[in-house]
C-alpha positions as CSV (number, residue, x, y, z in Angstrom):
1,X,-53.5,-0.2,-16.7
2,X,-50.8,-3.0,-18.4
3,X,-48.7,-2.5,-21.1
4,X,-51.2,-3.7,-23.5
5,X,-53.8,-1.3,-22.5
6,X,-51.1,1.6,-23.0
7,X,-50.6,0.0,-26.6
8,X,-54.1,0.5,-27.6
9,X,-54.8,3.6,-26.2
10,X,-51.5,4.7,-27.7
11,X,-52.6,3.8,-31.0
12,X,-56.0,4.8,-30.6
13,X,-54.9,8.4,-30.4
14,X,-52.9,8.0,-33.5
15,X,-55.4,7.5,-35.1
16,X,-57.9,10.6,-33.7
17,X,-54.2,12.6,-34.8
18,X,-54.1,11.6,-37.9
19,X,-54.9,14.3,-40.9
20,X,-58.2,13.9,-42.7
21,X,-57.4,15.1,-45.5
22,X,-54.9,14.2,-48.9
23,X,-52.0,16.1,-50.4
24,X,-49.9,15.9,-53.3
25,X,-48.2,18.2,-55.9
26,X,-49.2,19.2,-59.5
27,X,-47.1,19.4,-61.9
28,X,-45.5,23.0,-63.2
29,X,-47.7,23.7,-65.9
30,X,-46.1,24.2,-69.7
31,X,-46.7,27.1,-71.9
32,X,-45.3,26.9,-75.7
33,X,-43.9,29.4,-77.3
34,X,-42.6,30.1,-80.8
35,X,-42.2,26.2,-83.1
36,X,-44.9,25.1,-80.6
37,X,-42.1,24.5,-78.3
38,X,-42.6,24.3,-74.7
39,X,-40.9,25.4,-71.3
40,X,-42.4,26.1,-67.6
41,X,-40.5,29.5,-67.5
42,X,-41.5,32.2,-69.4
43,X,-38.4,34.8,-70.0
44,X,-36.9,31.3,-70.7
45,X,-39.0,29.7,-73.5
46,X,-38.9,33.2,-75.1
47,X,-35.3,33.4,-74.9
48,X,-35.0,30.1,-76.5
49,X,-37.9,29.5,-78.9
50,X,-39.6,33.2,-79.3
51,X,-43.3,34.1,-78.9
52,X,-46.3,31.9,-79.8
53,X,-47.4,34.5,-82.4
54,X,-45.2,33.6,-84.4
55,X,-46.6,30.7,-85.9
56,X,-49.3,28.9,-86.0
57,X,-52.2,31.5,-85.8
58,X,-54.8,33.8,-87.7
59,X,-53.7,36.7,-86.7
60,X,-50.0,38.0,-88.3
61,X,-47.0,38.1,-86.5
62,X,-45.5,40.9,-85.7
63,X,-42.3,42.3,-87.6
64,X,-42.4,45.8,-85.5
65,X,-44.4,47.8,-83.2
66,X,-45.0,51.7,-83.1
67,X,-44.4,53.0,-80.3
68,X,-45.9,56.6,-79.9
69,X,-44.6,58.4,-76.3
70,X,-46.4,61.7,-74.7
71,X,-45.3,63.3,-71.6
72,X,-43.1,66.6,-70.3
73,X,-39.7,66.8,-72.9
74,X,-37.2,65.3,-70.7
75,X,-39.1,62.4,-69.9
76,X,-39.8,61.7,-73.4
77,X,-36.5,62.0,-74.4
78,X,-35.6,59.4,-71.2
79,X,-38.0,56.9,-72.6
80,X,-36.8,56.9,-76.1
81,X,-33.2,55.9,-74.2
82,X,-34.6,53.6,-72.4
83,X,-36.3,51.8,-75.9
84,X,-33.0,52.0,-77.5
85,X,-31.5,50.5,-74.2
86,X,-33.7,47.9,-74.5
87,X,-33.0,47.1,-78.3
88,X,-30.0,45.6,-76.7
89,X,-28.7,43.4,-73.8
90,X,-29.2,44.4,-70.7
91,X,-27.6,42.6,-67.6
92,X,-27.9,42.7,-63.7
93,X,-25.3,41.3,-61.3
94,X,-26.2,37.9,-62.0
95,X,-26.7,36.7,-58.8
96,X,-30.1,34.5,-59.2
97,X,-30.0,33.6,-63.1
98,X,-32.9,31.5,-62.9
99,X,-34.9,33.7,-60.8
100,X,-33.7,37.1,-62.4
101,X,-31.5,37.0,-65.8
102,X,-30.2,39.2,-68.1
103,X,-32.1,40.4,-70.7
104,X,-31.3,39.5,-74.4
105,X,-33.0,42.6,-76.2
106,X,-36.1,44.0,-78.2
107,X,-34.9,43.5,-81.5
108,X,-35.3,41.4,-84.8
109,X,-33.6,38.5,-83.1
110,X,-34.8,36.8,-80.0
111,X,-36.6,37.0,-77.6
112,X,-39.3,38.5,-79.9
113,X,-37.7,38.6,-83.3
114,X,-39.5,42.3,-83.8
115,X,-38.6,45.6,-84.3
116,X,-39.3,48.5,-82.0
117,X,-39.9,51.9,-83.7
118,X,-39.9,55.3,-82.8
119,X,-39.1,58.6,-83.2
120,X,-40.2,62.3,-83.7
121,X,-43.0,61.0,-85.8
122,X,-44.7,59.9,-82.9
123,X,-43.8,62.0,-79.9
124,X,-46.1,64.7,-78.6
125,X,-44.4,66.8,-75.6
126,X,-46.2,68.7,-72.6
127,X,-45.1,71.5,-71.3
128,X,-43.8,71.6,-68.1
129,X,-46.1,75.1,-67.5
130,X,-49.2,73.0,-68.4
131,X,-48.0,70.5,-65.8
132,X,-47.5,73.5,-63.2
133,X,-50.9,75.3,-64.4
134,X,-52.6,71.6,-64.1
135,X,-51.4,71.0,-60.5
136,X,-51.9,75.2,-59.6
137,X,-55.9,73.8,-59.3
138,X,-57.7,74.6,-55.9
139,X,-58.1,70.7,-54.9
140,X,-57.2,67.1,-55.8
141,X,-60.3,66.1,-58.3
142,X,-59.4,69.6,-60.4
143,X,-55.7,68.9,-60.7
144,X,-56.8,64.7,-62.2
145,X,-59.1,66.5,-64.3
146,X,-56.2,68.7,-66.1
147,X,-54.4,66.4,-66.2
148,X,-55.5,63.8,-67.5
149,X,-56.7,66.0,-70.2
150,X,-53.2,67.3,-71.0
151,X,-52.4,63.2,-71.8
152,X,-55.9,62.6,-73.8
153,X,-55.1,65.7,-75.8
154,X,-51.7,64.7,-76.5
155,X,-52.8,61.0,-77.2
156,X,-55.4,62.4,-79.9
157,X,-52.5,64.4,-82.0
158,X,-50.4,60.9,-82.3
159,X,-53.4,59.0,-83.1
160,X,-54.3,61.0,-86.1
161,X,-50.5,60.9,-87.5
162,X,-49.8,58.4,-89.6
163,X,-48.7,55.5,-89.7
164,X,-51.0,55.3,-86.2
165,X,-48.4,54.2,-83.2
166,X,-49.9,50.8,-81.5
167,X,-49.0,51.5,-78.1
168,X,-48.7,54.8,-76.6
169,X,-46.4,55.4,-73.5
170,X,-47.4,58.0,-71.0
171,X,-44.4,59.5,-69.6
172,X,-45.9,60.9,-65.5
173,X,-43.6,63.0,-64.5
174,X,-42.8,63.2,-60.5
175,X,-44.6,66.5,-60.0
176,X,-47.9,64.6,-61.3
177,X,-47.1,61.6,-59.0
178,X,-46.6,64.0,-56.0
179,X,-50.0,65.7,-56.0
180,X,-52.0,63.4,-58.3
181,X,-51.6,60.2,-56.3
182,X,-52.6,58.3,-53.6
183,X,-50.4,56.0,-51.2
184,X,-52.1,53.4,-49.4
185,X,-50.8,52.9,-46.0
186,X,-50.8,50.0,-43.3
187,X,-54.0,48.9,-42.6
188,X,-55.9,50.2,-45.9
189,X,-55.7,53.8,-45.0
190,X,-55.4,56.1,-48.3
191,X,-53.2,59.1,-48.3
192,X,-52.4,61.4,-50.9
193,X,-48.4,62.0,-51.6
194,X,-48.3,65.6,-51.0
195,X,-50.6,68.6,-50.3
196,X,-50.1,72.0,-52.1
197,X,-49.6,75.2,-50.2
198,X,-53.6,76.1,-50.8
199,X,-54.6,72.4,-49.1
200,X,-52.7,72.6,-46.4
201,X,-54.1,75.9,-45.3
202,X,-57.5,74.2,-46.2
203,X,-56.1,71.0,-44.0
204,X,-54.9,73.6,-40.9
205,X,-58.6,75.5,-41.5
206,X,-60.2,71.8,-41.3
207,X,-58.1,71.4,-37.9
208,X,-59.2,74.2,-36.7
209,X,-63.0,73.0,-37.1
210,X,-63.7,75.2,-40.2
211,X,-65.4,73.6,-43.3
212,X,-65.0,74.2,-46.9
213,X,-67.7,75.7,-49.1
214,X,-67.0,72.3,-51.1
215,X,-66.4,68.7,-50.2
216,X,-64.3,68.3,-52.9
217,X,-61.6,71.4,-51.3
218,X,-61.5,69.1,-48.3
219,X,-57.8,67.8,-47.7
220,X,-59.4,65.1,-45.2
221,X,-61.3,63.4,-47.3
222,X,-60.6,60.2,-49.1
223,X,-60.2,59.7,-53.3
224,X,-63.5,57.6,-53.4
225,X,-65.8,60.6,-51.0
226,X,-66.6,62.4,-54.0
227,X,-68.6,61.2,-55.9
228,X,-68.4,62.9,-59.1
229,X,-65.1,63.3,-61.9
230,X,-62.2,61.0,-62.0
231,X,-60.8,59.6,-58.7
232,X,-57.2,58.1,-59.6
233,X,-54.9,59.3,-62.3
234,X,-54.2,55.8,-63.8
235,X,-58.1,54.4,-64.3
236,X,-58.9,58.1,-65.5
237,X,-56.1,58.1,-68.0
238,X,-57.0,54.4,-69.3
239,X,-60.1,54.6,-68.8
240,X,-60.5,58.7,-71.4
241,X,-57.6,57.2,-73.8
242,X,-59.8,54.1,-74.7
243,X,-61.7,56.3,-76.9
244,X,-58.8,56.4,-79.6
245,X,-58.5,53.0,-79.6
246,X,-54.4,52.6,-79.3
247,X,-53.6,50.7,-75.7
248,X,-51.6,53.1,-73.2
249,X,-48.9,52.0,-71.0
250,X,-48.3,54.7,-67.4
251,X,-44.3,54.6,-67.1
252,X,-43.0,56.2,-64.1
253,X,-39.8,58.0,-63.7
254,X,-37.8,55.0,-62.1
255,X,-38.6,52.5,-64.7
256,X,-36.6,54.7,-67.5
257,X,-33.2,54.3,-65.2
258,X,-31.0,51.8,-67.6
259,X,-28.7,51.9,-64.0
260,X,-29.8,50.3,-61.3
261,X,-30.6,52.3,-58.0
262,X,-32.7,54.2,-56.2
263,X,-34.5,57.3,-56.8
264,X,-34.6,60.7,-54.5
265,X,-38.6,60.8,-54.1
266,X,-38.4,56.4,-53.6
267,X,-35.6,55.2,-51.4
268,X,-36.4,51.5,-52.2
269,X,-34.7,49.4,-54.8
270,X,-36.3,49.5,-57.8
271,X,-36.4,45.8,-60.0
272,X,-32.9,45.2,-61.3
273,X,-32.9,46.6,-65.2
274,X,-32.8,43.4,-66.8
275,X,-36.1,42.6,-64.7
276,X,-37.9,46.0,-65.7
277,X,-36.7,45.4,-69.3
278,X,-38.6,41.8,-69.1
279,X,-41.5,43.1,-67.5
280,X,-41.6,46.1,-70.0
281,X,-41.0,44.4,-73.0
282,X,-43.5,41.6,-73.0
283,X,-46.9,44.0,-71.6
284,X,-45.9,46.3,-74.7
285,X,-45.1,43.3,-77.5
286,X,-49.2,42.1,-76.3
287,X,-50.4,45.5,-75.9
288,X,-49.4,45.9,-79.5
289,X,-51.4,42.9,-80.3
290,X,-48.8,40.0,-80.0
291,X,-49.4,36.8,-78.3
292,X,-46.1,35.9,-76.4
293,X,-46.6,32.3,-74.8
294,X,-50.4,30.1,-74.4
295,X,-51.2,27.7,-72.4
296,X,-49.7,23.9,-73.4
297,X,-52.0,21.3,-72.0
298,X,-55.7,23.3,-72.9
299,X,-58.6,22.4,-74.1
300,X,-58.5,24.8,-77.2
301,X,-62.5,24.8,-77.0
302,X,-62.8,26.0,-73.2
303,X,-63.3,29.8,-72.2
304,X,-62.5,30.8,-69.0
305,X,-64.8,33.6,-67.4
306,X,-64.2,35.7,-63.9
307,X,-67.2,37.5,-62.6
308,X,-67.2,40.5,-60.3
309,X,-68.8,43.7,-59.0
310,X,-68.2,47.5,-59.2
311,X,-69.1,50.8,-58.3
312,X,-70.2,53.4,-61.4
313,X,-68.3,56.8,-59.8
314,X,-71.0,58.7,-61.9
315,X,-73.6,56.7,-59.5
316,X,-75.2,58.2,-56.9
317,X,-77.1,56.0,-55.1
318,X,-74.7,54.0,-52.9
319,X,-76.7,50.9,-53.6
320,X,-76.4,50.2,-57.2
321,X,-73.4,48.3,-58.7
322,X,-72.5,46.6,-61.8
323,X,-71.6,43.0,-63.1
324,X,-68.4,42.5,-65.2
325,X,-67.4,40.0,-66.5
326,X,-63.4,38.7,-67.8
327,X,-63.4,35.9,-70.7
328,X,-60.3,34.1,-71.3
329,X,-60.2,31.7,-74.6
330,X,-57.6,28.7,-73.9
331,X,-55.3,31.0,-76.6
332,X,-55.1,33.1,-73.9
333,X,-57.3,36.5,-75.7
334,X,-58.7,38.6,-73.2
335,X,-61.9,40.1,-73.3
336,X,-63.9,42.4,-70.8
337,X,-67.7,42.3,-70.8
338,X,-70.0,44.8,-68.6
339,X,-73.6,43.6,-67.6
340,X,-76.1,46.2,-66.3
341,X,-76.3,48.2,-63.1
342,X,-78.4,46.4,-60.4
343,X,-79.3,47.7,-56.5
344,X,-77.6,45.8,-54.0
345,X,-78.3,46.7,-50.5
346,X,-75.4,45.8,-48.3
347,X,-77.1,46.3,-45.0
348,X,-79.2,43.7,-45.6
349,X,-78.4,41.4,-48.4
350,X,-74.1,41.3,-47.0
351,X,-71.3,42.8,-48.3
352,X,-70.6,40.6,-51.6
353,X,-72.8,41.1,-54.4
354,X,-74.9,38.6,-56.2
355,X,-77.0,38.3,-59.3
356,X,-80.6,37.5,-59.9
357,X,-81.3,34.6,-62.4
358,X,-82.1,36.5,-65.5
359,X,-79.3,39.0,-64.8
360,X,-77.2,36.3,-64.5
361,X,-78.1,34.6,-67.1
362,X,-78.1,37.7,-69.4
363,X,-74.1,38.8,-68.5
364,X,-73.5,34.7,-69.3
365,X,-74.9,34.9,-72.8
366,X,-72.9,38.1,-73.6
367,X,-70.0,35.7,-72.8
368,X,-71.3,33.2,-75.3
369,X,-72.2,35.6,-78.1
370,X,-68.6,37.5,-77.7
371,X,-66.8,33.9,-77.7
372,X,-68.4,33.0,-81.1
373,X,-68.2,36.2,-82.8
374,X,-64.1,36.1,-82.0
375,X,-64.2,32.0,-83.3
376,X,-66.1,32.2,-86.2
377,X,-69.4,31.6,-84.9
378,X,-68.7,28.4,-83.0
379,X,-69.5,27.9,-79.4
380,X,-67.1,27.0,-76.0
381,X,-67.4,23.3,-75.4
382,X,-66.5,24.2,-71.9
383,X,-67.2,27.4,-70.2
384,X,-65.2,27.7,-66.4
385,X,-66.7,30.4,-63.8
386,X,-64.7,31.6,-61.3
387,X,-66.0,34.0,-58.9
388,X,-64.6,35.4,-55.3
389,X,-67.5,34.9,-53.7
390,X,-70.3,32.1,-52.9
391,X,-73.2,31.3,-56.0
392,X,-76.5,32.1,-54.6
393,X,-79.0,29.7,-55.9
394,X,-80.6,31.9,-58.4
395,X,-77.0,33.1,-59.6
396,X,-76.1,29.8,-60.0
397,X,-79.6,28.4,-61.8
398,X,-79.1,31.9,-64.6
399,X,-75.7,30.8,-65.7
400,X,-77.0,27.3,-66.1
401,X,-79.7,28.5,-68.2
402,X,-77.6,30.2,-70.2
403,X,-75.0,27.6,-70.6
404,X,-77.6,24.9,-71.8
405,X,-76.3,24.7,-75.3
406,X,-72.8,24.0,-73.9
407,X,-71.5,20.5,-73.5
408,X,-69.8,20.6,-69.8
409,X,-69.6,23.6,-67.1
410,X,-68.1,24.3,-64.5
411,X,-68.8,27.1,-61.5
412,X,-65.8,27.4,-59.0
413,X,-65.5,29.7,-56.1
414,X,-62.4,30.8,-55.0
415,X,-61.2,32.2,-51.7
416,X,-57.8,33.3,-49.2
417,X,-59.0,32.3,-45.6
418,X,-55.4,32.3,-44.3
419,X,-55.0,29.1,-43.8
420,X,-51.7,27.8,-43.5
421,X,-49.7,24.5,-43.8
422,X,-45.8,24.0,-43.4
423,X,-43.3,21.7,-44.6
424,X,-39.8,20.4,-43.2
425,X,-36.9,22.5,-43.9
426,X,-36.3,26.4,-44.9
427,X,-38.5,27.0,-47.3
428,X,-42.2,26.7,-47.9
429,X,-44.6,24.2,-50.0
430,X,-43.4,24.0,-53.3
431,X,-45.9,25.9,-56.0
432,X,-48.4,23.0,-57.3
433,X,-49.1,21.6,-53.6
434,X,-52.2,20.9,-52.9
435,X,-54.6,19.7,-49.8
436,X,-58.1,18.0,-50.5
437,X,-60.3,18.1,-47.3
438,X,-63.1,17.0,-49.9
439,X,-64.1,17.1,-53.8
440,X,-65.7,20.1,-53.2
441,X,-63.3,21.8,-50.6
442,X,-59.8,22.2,-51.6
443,X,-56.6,24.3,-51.1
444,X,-53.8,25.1,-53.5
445,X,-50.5,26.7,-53.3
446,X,-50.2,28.8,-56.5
447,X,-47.0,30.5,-55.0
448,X,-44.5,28.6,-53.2
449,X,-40.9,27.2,-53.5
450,X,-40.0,26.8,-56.9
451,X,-37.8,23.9,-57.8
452,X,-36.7,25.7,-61.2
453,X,-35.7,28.7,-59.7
454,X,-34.4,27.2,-56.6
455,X,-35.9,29.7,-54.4
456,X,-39.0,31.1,-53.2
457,X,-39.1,34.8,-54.1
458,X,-42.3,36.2,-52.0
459,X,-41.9,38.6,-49.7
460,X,-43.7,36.6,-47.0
461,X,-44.9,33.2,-45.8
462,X,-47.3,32.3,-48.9
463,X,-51.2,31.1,-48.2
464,X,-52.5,29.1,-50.0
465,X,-55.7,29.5,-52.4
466,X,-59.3,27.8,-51.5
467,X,-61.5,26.2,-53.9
468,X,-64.8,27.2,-51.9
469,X,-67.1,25.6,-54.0
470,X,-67.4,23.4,-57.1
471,X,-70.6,22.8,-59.3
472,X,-70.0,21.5,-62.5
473,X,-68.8,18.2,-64.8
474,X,-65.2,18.0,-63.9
475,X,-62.9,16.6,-61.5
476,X,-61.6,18.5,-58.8
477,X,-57.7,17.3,-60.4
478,X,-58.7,19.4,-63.4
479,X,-59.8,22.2,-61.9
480,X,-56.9,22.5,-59.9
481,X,-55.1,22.1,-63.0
482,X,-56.7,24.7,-64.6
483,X,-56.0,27.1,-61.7
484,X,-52.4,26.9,-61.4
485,X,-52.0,26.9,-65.3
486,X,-54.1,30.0,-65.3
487,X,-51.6,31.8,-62.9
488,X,-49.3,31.9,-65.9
489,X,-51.2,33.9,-68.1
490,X,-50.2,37.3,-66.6
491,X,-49.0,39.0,-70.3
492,X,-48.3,42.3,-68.2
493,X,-45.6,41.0,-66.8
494,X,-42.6,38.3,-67.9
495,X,-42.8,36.9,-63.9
496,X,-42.5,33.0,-63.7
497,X,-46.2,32.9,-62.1
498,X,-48.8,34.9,-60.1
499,X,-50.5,34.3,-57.2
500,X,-53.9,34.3,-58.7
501,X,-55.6,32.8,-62.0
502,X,-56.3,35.7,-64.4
503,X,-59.9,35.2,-64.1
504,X,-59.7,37.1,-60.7
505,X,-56.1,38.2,-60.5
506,X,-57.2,42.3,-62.3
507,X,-60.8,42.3,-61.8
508,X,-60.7,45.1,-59.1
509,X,-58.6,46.9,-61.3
510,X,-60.5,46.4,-64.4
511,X,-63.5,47.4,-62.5
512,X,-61.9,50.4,-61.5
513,X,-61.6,51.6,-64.5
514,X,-64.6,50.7,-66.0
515,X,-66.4,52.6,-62.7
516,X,-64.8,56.0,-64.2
517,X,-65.0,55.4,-67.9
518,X,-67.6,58.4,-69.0
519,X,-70.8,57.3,-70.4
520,X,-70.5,59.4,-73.2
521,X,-67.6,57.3,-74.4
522,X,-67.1,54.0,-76.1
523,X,-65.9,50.7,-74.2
524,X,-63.6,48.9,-75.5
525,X,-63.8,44.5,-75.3
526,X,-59.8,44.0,-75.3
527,X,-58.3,43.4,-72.2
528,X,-55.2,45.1,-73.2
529,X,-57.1,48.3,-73.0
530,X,-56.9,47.5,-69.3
531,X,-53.8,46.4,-68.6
């Protein structure tokens, strides 16, 4: 062959090389904050400007917040320290300011321009006997049971005092962690912290090929075998202190260190203080009903809905599970909506749930009728689904029918298939990047290199986030848009971004504890009941 065939065959197999797809970068997305200013960072724009709530909205701002604490004495009196350490500034080594800096303090000034109160007013103590009698219980399920009693009773005395607290911090102490939790390990396997003398007879009897009388006195078995009573201490706690309708917030032992180090029971570095004050400070200013940043660039008539699945623990057929439902209104209000139990038979229908059309259609205008009794009666323009999992055509056809009275929808699936993509140089694709196969088939980076904080700060190489599947009215740019903007809205937490939109990111968790709230008890619509 000449040189002129070798040219085109050459470029010929450029061509078969070249990438059928697009890529570009979306922008960081803005949030605004206090004077409707705006910043892409969030400990930044409330450093500078203050939170949103403060102007601007129906609901008052906040001057102070309550705060009432429970828990054994000691750690009560280590989490009023830590409130008054946080009234002030607290600093790390100041290594990575943009990434991690110093913390200015909860006070009347900024960040939050409110007052933190507390005291003996609104402090209930346990005993550290009732934490000894609690964990003396023959097995695992007992010892939650007590236990999480000991907090609801102790929640109950500071809700009746007056003035009511608005948040209520549960102090756990590390005897509860030790024999009331699980660890999950490599691989997904669940393991409780530590046995008691009585359960590790039980686990040597077990060994040995004896059985228990009870399922429940088995060491062996897992926190989701039985099938009856609380399984996890955190979901039981929220899920029993909803009923006197003051949000909770679990604080373990390490968070209350105003040093920073490691514990005994938890060689690994804690979050520098500064961080945990961050982190601490804005999940209480929202749990107490503040707003602390929104979204910039929103359609202020669009609510954003996240649909998923759970288990009742109370149920027990193994087939039936229930729809929930997460709304998000573009000023960033939470609410959690439950739809009705359903059988799904895994064997034969596969592993991800799906609704039937009026089912659908039914958990769709609960959405609706929520959304205009929190906006005066007035309906989305826009409602946004995103799910996990594909639409099945019925699904699909019940939220359209009960979306008919609303102008433009959209129905987006979202998915990690571990695809991967690289770039030149050290780090990875910066946070925005995404790659369009199709209109209907796209990926996203919502974690990434960060040119603000000059650094990417996961702990591994990051994957990027599918769009499986998009029916609706708007562009696939918006969508995208949407997503990323959506990863901001974490309120728990004062981190630059997430990895996932809200709509998804706490739905197992919110499922979780909806799957052990009693029946006999009242649900509560505010996602900072959840939190």
């Amino acid at each position: 062959m000449n040189n002129k065939g070798l040219s085109k065959l050459h470029n010929r197999n450029l061509r078969l090389r070249s990438p059928n797809f697009e890529s570009g970068i979306i922008s960081e997305p803005l949030i605004t904050f206090g004077g409707r200013h705006e910043h892409i960072d969030p400990k930044v724009g409330l450093a500078l400007y203050g939170p949103y709530s403060l102007v601007g909205q129906s609901r008052p701002s906040l001057s102070s917040i309550i705060i009432g604490i429970v828990g054994p004495p000691d750690m009560v009196a280590d989490a009023e320290q830590w409130l008054r350490g946080c009234q002030g500034m607290l600093t790390n080594d100041g290594s990575e300011p943009f990434l991690y800096p110093h913390f200015p303090g909860f006070n009347a000034e900024l960040p939050f321009q409110c007052e933190l109160i507390f005291g003996e007013t609104w402090r209930e103590t346990i005993k550290k006997e009732k934490f000894q009698e609690a964990i003396d219980a023959d097995n695992f399920y007992e010892r939650l049971k007590r236990v999480i009693k000991l907090y609801t009773q102790a929640i109950e005395v500071l809700a009746e005092r007056e003035p009511r607290p608005q948040v209520i911090l549960c102090c756990i102490p590390q005897i509860v962690i030790d024999y009331c939790t699980v660890r999950i390990k490599k691989g997904g396997e669940v393991k409780r912290v530590k046995l008691t003398k009585s359960e590790r007879r039980s686990l040597k009897a077990v060994q040995l090929g004896q059985l228990p009388l009870f399922p429940e006195m088995n060491p062996t078995l897992g926190v989701e075998d039985i099938e009856d009573g609380h399984q996890n201490l955190r979901r039981g706690l929220k899920a029993e202190a909803m009923q006197y309708g003051i949000p909770t917030q679990l604080v373990w032992p390490g968070t209350l260190q105003l040093i920073d180090t490691a514990t005994a029971s938890n060689k690994r570095k804690l979050q520098d203080v500064a961080t945990r004050a961050w982190n601490f400070s804005t999940a209480l200013y929202h749990k107490a009903g503040g707003t602390p940043w929104r979204l910039a660039d929103i359609d202020p008539g669009v609510c954003y809905v996240g649909v998923s699945f759970y288990k009742e623990v109370s149920e027990t057929d193994p087939r039936i599970r229930t729809s929930m439902a997460q709304a998000f209104t573009s000023a960033g209000d939470g609410y959690v909506l439950r739809g009705n139990p359903f059988e799904w038979d895994a064997s034969k229908n596969g592993r991800s749930p799906h609704l039937d059309q009026t089912s659908a259609a039914a958990l769709m205008q609960d959405v609706i009728d929520l959304y205009r009794k929190q906006n005066r009666d007035n309906l989305p323009r826009r409602i946004v689904v995103h799910k996990t999992s594909r639409y099945w055509e019925e699904e699909l056809a019940g939220f359209k029918d009960a979306c008919q009275s609303i102008s433009q929808v959209d129905f987006v699936t979202l998915g990690w298939r571990q695809i991967q993509f690289y770039r030149l140089g050290d780090y990875p694709p910066i946070r925005g990047t995404y790659i369009k196969f199709s209109a209907e088939n796209l990926l996203l980076y919502t974690s990434g290199y960060s040119p603000f904080q000059r650094t990417y700060c996961g702990p591994r190489v990051p994957h990027p986030l599918e769009i499986l599947e998009h029916h609706g009215d708007s562009s696939w740019d918006v969508i995208l848009k949407e997503i990323l903007a959506l990863t901001k809205m974490n309120w728990n937490t004062a981190d630059f971004a997430c990895s996932d939109p809200v709509t998804t990111a706490f739905s197992q968790r919110v499922g979780h504890i909806l799957a052990e709230l009693p029946s006999k008890l009242p649900m509560r619509y505010e996602y900072r009941y959840y939190m």
